[in-house]
DRENTOR-804825 format. One record per residue (C-alpha): x, y, z; residue in one letter; chain. Coordinates in steps of 0.2 Angstrom, whole numbers, plus 5000, padded with zeros to 4 digits. Example, Ala and Ser with C-alpha at 12.3 -4.5 7.8 and 13.67 -1.06 7.14 Angstrom:
# DRENTOR-804825
+------+------+------+------+-----+
!    x !    y !    z ! type ! mol !
+------+------+------+------+-----+
! 5062 ! 4978 ! 5039 !    a !   A !
! 5068 ! 4995 ! 5036 !    s !   A !
+------+------+------+------+-----+
//
This chain:
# DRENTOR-804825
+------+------+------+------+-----+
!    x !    y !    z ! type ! mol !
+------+------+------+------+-----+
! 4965 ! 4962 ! 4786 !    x !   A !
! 4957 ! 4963 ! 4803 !    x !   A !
! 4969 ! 4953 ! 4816 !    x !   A !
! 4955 ! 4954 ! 4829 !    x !   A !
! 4941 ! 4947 ! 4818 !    x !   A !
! 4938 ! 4935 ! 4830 !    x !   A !
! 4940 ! 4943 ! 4847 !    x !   A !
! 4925 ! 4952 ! 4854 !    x !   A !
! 4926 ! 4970 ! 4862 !    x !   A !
! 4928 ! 4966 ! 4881 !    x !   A !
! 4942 ! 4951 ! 4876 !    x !   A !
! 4953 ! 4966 ! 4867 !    x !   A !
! 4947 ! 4978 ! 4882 !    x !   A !
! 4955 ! 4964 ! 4895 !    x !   A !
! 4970 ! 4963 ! 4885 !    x !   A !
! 4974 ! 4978 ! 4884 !    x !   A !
! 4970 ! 4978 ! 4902 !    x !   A !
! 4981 ! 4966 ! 4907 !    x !   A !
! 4998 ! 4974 ! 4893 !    x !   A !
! 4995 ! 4989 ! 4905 !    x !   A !
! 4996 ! 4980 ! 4920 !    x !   A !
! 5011 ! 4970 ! 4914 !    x !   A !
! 5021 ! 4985 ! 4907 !    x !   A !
! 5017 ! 4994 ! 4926 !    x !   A !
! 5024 ! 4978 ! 4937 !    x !   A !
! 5040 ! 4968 ! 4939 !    x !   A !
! 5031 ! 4952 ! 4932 !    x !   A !
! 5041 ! 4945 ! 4918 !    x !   A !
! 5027 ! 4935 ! 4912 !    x !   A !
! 5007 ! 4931 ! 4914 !    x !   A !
! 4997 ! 4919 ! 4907 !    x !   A !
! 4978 ! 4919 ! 4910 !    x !   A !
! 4965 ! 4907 ! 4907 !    x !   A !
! 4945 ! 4908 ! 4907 !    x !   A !
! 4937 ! 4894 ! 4897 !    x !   A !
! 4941 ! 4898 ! 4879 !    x !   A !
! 4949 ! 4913 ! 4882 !    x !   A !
! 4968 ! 4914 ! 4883 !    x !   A !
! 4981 ! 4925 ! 4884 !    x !   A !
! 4999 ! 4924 ! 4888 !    x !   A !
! 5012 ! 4939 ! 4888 !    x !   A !
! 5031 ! 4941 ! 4893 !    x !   A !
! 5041 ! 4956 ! 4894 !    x !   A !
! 5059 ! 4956 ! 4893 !    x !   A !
! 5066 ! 4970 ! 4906 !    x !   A !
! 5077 ! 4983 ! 4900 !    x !   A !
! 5095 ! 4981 ! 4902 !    x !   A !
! 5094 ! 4999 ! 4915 !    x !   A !
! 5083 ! 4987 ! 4926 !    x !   A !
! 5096 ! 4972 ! 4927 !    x !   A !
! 5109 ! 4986 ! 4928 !    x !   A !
! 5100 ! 4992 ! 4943 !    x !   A !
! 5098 ! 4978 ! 4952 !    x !   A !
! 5117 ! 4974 ! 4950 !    x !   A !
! 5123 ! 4991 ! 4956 !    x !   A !
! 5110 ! 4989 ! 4972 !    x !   A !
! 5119 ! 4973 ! 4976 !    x !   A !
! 5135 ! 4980 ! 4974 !    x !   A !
! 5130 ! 4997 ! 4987 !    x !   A !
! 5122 ! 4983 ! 4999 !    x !   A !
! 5140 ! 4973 ! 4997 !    x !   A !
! 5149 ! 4990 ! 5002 !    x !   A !
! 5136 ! 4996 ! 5013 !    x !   A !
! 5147 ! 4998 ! 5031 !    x !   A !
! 5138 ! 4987 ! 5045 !    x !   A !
! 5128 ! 4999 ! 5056 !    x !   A !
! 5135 ! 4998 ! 5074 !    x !   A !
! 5124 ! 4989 ! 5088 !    x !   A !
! 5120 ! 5009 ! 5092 !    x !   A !
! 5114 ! 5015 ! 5077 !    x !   A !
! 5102 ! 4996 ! 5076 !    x !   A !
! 5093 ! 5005 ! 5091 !    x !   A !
! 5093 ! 5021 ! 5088 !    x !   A !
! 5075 ! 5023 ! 5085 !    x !   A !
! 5075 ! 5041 ! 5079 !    x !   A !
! 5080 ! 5035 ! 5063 !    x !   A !
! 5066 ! 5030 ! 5050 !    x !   A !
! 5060 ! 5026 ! 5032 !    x !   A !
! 5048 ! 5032 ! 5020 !    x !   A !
! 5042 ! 5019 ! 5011 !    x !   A !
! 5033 ! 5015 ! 4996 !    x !   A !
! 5013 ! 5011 ! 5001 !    x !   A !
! 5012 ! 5006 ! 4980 !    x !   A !
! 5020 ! 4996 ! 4969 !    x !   A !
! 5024 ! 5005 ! 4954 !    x !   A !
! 5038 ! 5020 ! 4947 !    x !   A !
! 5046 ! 5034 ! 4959 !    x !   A !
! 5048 ! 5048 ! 4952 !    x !   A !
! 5057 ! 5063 ! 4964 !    x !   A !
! 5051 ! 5077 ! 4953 !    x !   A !
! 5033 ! 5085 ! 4949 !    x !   A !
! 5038 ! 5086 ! 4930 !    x !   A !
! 5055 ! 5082 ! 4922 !    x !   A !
! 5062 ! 5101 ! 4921 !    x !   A !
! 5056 ! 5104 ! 4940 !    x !   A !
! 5067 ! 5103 ! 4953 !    x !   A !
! 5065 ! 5087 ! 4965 !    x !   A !
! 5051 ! 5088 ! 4980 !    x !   A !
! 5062 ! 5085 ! 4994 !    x !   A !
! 5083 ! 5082 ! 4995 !    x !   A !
! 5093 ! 5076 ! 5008 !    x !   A !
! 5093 ! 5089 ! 5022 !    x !   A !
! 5073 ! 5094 ! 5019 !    x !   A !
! 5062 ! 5096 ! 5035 !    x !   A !
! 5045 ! 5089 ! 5033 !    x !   A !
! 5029 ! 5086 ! 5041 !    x !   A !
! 5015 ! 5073 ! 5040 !    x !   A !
! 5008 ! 5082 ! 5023 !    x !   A !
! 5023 ! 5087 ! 5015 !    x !   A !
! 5024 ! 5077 ! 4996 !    x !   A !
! 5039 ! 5067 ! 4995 !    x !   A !
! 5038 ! 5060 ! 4979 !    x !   A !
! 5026 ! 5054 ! 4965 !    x !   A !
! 5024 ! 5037 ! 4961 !    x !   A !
! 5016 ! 5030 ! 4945 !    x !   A !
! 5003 ! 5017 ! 4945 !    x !   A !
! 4992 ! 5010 ! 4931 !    x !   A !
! 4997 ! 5026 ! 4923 !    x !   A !
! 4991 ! 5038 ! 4938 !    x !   A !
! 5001 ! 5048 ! 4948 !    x !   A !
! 5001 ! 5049 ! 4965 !    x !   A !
! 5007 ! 5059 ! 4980 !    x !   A !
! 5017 ! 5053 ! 4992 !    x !   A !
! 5016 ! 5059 ! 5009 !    x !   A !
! 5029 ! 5059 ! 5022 !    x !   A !
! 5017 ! 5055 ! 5036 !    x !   A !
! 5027 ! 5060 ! 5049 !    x !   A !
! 5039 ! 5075 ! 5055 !    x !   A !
! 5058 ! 5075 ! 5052 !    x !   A !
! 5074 ! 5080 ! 5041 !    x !   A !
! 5077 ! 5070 ! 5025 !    x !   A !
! 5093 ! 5059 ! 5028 !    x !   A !
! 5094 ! 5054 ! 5011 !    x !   A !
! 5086 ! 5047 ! 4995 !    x !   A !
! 5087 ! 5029 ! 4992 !    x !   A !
! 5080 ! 5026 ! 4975 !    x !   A !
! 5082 ! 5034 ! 4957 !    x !   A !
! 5071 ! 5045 ! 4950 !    x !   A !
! 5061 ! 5032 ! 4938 !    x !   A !
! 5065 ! 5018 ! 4946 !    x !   A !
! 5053 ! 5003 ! 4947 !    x !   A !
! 5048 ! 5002 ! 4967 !    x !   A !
! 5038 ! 4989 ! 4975 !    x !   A !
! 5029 ! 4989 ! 4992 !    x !   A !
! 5035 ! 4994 ! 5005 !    x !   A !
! 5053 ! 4999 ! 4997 !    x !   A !
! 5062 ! 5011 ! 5007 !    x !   A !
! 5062 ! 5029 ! 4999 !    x !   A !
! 5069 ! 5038 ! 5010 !    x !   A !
! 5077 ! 5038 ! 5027 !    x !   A !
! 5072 ! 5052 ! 5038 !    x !   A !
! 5079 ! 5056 ! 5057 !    x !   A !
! 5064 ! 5062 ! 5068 !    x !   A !
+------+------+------+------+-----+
//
């Protein structure tokens, strides 16, 4: 029994298409619609990305105020993500993380990796300074702009 007997080639091609592109995001669901062509999916999250969530408000709640001083210190930085997609810290699982707290780095040194559609991509540190600390998990879902790492120049 052929469950796609119907579908043509490029209707399966764009479902697959958009599964990939559902599994990659933070979308819950998606529902498209192109004349007779339809196609709705829905993810549920697993629980380590609500408990994720949970624990960052919990740091942010215990997170001490900065003092008007530190607001205007403008040696501190980020390193944020330019992609939405999944940090990791390591070239491969048994290697040891690009950079840790305490690392000098320059404009080209890698930082991280972060997935995308299934393609990995270096990130940069595009600019000079010591690694303060990390602020996400190794395989944690990152948007743009999340803040990687903070770095004193």
């Amino acid at each position: 029994m052929n469950l796609f007997k119907g579908y043509k080639s490029m209707e399966l091609n764009i479902i697959k298409k958009l599964v990939a592109l559902l599994e990659e995001s933070n979308l819950k669901k998606l529902h498209l619609r192109d004349g007779d062509f339809e196609v709705s999916l829905e993810k549920d999250f697993p629980k380590q990305h609500e408990q994720h969530h949970e624990r960052e408000e919990i740091r942010k709640e215990k997170e001490p105020k900065p003092h008007l001083i530190e607001e205007k210190d403008e040696a501190k930085d980020f390193i944020k993500s330019p992609m939405v997609g999944t940090f990791y810290a390591t070239p491969a699982p048994d290697q040891p993380p690009f950079v840790k707290a305490g690392d000098t780095v320059n404009e080209n040194t890698v930082v991280c990796v972060i997935e995308a559609m299934k393609v990995m991509n270096e990130i940069k540190a595009g600019k000079k300074g010591v690694i303060k600390e990390v602020l996400v998990e190794n395989a944690q879902a990152v948007e743009f702009e999340t803040k990687l790492f903070s770095i004193e120049l």
